[in-house]
N, C-alpha and C positions, 0 to 999 in steps of 0.2 A: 886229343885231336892235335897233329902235329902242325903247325900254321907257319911260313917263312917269316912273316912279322913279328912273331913270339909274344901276340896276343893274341886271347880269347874272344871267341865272336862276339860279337853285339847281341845282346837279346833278339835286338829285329832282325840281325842277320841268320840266326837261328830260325824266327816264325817264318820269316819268308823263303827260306831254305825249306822248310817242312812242306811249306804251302806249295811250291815248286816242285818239289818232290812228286806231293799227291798227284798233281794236276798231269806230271809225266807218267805218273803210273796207269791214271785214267787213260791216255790219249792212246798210251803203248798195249790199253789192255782192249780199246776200242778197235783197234787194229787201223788198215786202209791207207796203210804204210806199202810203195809200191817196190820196197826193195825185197826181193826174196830172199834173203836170209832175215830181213824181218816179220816179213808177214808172218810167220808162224811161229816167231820165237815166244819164247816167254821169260821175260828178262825181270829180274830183280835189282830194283833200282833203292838201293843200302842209305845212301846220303845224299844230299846235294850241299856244298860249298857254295855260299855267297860271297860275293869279292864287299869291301867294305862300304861302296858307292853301289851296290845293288847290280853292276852293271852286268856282270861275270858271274856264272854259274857253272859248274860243275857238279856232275853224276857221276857218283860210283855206282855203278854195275856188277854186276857177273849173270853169268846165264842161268835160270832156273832148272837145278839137277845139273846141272856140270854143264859141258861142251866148250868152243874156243872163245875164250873172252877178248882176244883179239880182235878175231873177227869180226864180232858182236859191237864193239867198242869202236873199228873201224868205219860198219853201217851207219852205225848212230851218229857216228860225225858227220860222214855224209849226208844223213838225215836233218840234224842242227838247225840249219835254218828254217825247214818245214817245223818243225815239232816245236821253236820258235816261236814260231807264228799261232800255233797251238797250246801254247802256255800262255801266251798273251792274251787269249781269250778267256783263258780259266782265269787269270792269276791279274787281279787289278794293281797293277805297278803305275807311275809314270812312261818308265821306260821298260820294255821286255828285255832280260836279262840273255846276252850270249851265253849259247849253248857248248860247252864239252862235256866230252867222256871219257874216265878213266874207269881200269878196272878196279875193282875193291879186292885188294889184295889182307885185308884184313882178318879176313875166314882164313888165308894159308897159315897167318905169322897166329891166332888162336890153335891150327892142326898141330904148330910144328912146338908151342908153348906145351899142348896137351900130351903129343908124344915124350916132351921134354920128361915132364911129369909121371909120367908111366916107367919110364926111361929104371933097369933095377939100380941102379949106380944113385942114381936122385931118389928113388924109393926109401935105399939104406941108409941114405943123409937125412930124410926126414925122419925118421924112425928112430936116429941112434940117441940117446940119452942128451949128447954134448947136442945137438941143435936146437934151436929157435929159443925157446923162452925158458929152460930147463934151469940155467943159472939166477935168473931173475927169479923165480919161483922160490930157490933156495933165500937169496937176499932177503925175498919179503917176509919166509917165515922168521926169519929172525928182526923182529920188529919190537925187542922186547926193551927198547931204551937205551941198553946197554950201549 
């Protein structure tokens, strides 16, 4: 998880991230969202980022089965302070956590890892004799003292 402060969330900022999370998927799966391109979406909401004071929340998203996650991303901001208001009832905080949304671009940069991987140029490198651990293997058979 890449984080601008170059540390790792807080345990609680993890539970409450989770707990936040559930409670958007609930609200999003409830429906009675009066924007249309929400009302029928089905959106898959991947993480939620807690800021370190709870205040701030962030959803990653993308659409369930494809479609424009802009879009998607753009509703839901407009949405924010209802669905707000709507976590606040799930989710026993002090303070209800501001709403963003970003896309989860995470699924593209695993497609483009996996294509990498398929890739025959990077097929050939892991298969030729000289890569990964082939040298080491030699080293350790010869463990005779000498």
């Amino acid at each position: 998880m890449t984080r601008s402060s170059g540390r790792a969330p807080s345990p609680r900022q993890l539970r409450v991230g989770e707990e936040v999370r559930h409670a958007l998927i609930e609200v999003l799966q409830r429906g009675g969202l009066r924007d249309p391109l929400l009302a029928d979406a089905a959106v898959t909401v991947s993480e939620v980022r807690m800021s370190p004071d709870l205040r701030a929340a962030t959803a990653f998203v993308i659409p369930f089965g494809g479609g424009d996650a802009a879009a998607l991303v753009e509703a839901l901001n407009r949405a924010a302070p209802f669905l707000r208001g709507r976590i606040a009832q799930a989710v026993k905080l002090r303070l209800a956590p501001t709403l963003s949304f970003s896309p989860d671009r995470s699924f593209e940069a695993a497609g483009r890892i996996e294509a990498l991987l398929h890739d025959p140029a990077v097929a050939r490198d892991l298969a030729s004799p000289d890569a990964g651990g082939a040298k080491g293997d030699d080293g350790a058979k010869d463990d005779d003292g000498a």
